[in-house]
C-alpha positions in Angstrom: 17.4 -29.5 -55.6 13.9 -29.2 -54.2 11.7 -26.6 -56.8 8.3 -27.7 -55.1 7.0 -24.2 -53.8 3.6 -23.8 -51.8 1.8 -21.3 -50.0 4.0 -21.1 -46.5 7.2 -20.3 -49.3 5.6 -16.8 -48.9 6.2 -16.5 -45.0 9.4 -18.6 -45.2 10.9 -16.1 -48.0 8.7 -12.9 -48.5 8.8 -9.5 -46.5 5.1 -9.9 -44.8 3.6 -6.7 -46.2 0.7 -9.1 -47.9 -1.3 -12.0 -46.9 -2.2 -13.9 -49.9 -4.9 -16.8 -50.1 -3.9 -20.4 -49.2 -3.4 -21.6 -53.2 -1.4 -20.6 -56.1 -2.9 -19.9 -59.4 -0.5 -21.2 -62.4 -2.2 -20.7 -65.4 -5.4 -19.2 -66.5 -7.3 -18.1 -69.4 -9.8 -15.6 -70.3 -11.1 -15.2 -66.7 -10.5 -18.5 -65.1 -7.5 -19.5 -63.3 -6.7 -23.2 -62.0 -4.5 -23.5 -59.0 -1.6 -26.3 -57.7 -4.0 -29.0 -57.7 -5.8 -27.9 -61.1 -8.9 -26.6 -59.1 -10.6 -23.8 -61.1 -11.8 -20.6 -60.2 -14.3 -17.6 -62.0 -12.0 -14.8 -61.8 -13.8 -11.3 -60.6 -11.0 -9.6 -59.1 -8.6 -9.3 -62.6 -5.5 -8.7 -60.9 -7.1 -5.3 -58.7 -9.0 -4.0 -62.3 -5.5 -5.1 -63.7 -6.2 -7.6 -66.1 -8.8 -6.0 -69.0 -8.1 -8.9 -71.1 -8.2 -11.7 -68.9 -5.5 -13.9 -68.8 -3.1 -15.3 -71.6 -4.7 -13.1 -74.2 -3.7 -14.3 -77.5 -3.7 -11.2 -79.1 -1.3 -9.6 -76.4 1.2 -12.5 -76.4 1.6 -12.1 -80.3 2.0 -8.5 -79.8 4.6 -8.9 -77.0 6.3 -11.7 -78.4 7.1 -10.1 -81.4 8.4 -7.0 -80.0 10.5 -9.3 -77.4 12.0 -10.1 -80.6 13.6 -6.3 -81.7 14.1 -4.5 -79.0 12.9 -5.1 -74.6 14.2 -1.5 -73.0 16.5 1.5 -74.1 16.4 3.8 -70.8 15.1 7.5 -71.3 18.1 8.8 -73.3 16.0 7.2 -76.2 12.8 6.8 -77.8 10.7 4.5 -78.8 8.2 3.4 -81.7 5.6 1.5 -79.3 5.5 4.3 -76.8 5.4 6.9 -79.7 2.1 4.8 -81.0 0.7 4.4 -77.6 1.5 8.5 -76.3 -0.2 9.6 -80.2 -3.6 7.2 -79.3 -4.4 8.2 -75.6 -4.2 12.0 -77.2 -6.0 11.5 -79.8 -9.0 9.6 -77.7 -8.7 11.9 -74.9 -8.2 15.8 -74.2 -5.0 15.5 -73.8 -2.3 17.0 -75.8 0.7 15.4 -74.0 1.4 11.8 -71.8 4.3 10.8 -69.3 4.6 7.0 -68.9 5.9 5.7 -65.9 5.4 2.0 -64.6 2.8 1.9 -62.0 -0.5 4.3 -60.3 1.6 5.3 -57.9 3.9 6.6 -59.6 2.0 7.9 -62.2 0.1 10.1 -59.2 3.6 11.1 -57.7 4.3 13.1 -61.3 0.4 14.0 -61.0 1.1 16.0 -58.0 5.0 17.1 -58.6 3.6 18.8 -62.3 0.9 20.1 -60.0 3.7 21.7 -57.7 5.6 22.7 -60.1 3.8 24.8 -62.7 2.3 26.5 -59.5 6.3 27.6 -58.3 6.7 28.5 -62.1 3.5 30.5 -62.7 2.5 31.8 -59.2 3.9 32.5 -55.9 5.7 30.2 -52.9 2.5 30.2 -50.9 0.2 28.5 -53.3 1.5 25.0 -53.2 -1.7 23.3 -50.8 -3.3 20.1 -52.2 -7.0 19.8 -51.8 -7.5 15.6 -51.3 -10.5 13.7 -50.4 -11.3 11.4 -47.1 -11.7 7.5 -48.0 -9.5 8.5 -51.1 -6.5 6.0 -52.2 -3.7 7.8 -54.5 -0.5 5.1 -53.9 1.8 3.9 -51.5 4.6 6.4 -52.1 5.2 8.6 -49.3 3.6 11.6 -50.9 0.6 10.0 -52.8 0.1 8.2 -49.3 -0.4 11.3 -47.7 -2.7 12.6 -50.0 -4.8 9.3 -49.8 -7.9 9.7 -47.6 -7.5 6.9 -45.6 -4.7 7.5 -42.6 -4.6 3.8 -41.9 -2.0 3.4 -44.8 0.3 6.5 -43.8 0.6 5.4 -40.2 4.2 5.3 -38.4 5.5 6.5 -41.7 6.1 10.6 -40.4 6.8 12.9 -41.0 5.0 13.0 -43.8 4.8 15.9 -46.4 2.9 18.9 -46.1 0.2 21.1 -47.6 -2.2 18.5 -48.1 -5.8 19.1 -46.5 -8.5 16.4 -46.8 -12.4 17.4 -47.2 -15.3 15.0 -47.2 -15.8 13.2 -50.5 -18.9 14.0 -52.2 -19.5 17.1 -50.5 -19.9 20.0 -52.6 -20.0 22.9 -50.1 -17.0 21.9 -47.8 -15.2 21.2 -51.0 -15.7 24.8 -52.7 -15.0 26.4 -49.4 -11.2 24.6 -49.4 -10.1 25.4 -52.3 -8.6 29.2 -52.4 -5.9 31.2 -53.8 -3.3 29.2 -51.7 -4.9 25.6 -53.8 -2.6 24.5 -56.5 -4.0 21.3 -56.6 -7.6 19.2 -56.1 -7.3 15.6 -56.6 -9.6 13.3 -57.0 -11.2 9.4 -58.0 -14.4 10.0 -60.2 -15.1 6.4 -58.6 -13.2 5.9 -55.1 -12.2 2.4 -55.6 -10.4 1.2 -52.2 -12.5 3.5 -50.3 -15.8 1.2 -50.9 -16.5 1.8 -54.9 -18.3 4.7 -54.3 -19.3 7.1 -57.5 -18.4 10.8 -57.7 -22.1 12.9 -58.4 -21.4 14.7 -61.4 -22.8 18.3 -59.4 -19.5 17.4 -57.2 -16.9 16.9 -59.9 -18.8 20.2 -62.1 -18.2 22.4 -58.9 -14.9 21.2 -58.4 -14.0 22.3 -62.0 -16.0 25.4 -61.5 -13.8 26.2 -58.2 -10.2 25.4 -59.8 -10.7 27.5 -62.6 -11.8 30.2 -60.1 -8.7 29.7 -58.0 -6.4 29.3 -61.2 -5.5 25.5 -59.1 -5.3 21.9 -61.3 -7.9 19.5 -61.1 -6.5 16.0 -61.5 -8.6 12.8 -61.7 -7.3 9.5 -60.2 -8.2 7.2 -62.9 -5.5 4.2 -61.8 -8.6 1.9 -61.5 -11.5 4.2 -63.2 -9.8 4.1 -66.9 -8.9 2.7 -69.9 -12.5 1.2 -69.8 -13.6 0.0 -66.4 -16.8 2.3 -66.0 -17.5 2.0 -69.7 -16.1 5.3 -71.4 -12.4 5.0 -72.3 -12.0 7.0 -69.2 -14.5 8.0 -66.4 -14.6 11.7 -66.7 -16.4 10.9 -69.9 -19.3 10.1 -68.2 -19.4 13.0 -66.4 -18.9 15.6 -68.8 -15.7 17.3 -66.8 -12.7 17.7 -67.8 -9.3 17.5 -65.2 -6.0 19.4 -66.0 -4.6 16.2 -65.5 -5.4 12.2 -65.1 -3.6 9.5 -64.0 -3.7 6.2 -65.7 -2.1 2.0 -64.7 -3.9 -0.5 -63.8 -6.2 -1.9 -66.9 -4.0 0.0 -69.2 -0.8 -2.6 -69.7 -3.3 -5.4 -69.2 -1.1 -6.8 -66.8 1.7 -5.4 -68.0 3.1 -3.0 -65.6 3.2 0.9 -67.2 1.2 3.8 -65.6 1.2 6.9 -66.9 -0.5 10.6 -66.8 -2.5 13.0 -69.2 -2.0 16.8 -70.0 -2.6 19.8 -71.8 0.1 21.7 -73.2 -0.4 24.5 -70.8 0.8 22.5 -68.1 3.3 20.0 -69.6 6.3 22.5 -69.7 6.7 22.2 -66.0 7.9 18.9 -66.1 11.1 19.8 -68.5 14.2 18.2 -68.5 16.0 16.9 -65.5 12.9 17.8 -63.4 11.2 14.5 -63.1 12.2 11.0 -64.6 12.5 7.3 -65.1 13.9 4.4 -66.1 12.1 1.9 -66.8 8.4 3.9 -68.0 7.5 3.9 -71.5 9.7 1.2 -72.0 9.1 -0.8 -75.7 7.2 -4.0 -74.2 5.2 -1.5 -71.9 3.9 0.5 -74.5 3.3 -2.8 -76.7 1.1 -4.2 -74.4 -0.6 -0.9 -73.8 -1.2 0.2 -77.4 -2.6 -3.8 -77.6 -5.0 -3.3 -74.4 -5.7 0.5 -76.0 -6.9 -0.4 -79.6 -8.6 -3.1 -78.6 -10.9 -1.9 -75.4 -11.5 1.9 -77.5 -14.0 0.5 -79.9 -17.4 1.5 -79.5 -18.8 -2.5 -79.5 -16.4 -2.9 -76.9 -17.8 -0.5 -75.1 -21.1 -1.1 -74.9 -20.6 -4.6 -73.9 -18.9 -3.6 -70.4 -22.5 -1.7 -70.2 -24.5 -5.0 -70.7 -22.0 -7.0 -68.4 -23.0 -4.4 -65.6 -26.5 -4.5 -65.9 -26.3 -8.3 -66.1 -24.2 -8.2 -62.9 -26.4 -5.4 -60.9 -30.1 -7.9 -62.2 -28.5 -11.1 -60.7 -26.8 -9.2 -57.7 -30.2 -7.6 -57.4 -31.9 -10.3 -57.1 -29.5 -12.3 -54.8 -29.7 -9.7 -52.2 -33.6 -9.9 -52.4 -33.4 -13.5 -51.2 -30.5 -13.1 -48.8 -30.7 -9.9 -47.7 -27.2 -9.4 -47.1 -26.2 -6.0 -49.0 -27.3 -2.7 -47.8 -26.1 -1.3 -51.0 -24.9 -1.8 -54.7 -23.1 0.2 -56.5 -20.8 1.1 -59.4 -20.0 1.9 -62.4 -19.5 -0.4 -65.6 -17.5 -3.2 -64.2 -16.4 -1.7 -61.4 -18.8 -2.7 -58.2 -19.4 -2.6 -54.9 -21.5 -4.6 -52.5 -22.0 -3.0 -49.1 -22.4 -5.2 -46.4 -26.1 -4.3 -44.4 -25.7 -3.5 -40.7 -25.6 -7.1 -39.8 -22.6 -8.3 -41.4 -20.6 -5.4 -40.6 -16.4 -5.9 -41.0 -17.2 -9.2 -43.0 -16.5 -8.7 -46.2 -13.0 -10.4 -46.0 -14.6 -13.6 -44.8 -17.3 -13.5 -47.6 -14.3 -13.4 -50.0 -12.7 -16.5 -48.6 -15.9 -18.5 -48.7 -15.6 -17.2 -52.4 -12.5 -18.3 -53.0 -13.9 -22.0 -51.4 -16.7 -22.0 -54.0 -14.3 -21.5 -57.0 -14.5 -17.7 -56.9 -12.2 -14.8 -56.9 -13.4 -11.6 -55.4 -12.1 -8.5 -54.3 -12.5 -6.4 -51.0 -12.4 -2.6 -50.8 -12.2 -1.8 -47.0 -13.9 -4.3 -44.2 -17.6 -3.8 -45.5 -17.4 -3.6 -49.0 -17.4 -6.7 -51.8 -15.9 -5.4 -54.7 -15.8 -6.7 -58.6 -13.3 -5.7 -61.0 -13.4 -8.7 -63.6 -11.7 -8.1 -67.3 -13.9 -6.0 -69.4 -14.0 -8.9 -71.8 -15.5 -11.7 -69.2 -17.7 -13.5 -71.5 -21.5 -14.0 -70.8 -20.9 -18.2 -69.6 -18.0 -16.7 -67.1 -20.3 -14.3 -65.6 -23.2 -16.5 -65.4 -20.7 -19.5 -63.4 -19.2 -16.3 -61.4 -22.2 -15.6 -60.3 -24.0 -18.6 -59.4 -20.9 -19.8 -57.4 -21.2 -16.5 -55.0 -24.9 -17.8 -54.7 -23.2 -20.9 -53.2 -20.8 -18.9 -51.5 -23.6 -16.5 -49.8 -25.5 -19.6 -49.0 -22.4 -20.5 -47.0 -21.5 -17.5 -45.5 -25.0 -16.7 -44.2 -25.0 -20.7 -42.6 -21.5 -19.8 -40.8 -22.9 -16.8 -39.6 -26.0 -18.4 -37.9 
């Protein structure tokens, strides 16, 4: 029997709902990844701000390894020690008083939005149940957290689609305010909007959105999928700002590349979601939670920390300077190691192209729309990785600007 697999496997085999590049990473360590033919690669993308270790992390493979050993999954009808540890650490290092795990961001923003829901039909009447979203916003591809993403392109030919959802411009304090009213149980919202171009909340938005729900007696949730457990520098991104949500959503970074997503509460909200209301099989499961109280204990250290500070500034000098030779960004922007390059007028719609030339150069980079270049590398990227990163996307702009002549 044949077990040689390449890249057109995908089309002969797959559903087509992706288009992945034309190699196959095997194996990779820290934040380099060698393909099929042993080519090597500086890896800036982490899996989509999945991978805050990097990859093969010797400290999660003991973890998870030895808890492979006792016990793998027990279904809600049970608990666990690893989730117990995991659920005790996120409340003790945030403001939360209570955590639900489930497996993904999507899901974790689908309980985001039913707890929403539902404490408002416990507490209040039928008629406040309208969801206060933002344009460019991305919340998930379920049906609901799809339509209370800002971006319509991804709920297309999927209607109906549910109700009571009203999107406002990100950013903008006034038309924000004015939305939200006595029919508003819920605002959601990215402190960073990460597919909508890595573009940073101002803290006078996110302080007036706070201001407003506790006026209108509505939940503020933040979208932290791809903002937490590290990415921006604070354990989670409403730390920079000073503002506190009702509830936050948490995946991505937080299994290391694990999947388990998950959300934060207070306990003023948390008896919504009682039993038989909401559930799941696989979330909080023992290797789950391993990996996550690994990731957890090991990125919420102050030295930790403060590196992913340092890293930023070393990318945002170099970048800096890149563009002032090139002149090919019109703006860069971010927060810890989450950034975005915006393509300048000229190079408009090209940012997928730049990314291939990348991935030509021995570089993995990440996209966040058409006009965006975005970097999302494991919080732990060593200095030598980010220096060989970013001299190979000097080649790779050199490149692209000579295929653009």
């Amino acid at each position: 029997m044949d077990t040689h697999l390449e890249r057109n496997d995908f089309d002969n085999y797959m559903i087509p709902m992706f288009s992945p590049a034309g190699f196959i990473p095997v194996k990779g360590k820290g934040s380099i990844l060698f393909d099929q033919q042993g080519k090597d690669y500086i890896d800036f993308a982490a899996g989509i701000a999945v991978n805050a270790l990097g990859h093969a992390n010797s400290e999660l493979i003991n973890s998870v390894t030895q808890q492979m050993h006792r016990v793998w999954h027990l279904g809600n009808g049970y608990t666990n020690e690893p989730v117990l540890t995991l659920a005790r650490e996120l409340v003790n290092a945030t403001f939360a008083d209570k955590v639900f795990f489930c497996n993904s961001g999507a899901e974790a923003n689908e309980a985001a939005l039913k707890l929403a829901r539902k404490y408002a039909s416990d507490h209040y009447d039928a008629g406040k149940n309208e969801i206060i979203a933002f344009n460019g916003s991305f919340h998930g591809r379920t049906l609901f957290t799809v339509s209370a993403g800002g971006q319509p392109k991804y709920a297309k030919n999927f209607g109906p689609l549910p109700g009571g959802i009203r999107h406002v411009p990100f950013n903008n304090t006034d038309a924000a305010v004015q939305a939200i009213s006595s029919k508003t149980c819920a605002v959601i919202v990215e402190p960073v909007q990460g597919e909508g171009g890595v573009i940073p909340a101002n803290k006078d938005f996110l302080t007036a959105l706070r201001k407003a729900c506790d006026e209108h007696d509505a939940v503020l949730i933040f979208d932290e999928v791809q903002t937490g457990v590290g990415r921006t520098g604070k354990l989670y991104a409403y730390m920079n700002y000073g503002v506190v949500p009702d509830i936050l959503s948490t995946a991505k970074g937080l299994g290391g590349g694990f999947p388990i997503g998950g959300i934060l509460t207070t306990n003023k909200l948390s008896p919504s979601l009682s039993a038989g209301t909401h559930g799941t099989t696989y979330g909080g499961n023992p290797l789950a939670a391993t990996a996550a109280g690994t990731v957890l204990s090991t990125i919420n250290d102050e030295m930790f920390l403060n590196n992913i500070d340092d890293t930023h500034d070393r990318f945002v000098k170099c970048l800096t300077e890149y563009n002032d030779k090139y002149q090919v960004f019109k703006e860069i922007r971010g927060m810890g190691l989450l950034l975005g390059c915006e393509l300048n007028e000229n190079y408009q719609g090209m940012a997928k192209q730049l990314s291939n030339v990348c991935a030509k150069h021995g570089l993995i980079v990440l996209i966040a729309g058409p006009n965006v270049v975005r970097f999302a590398p494991a919080l732990n990227i060593s200095p030598e990785e980010v220096e060989k990163g970013l001299m190979r996307f000097a080649l790779a702009l050199e490149d692209f600007l000579i295929r653009e002549e």
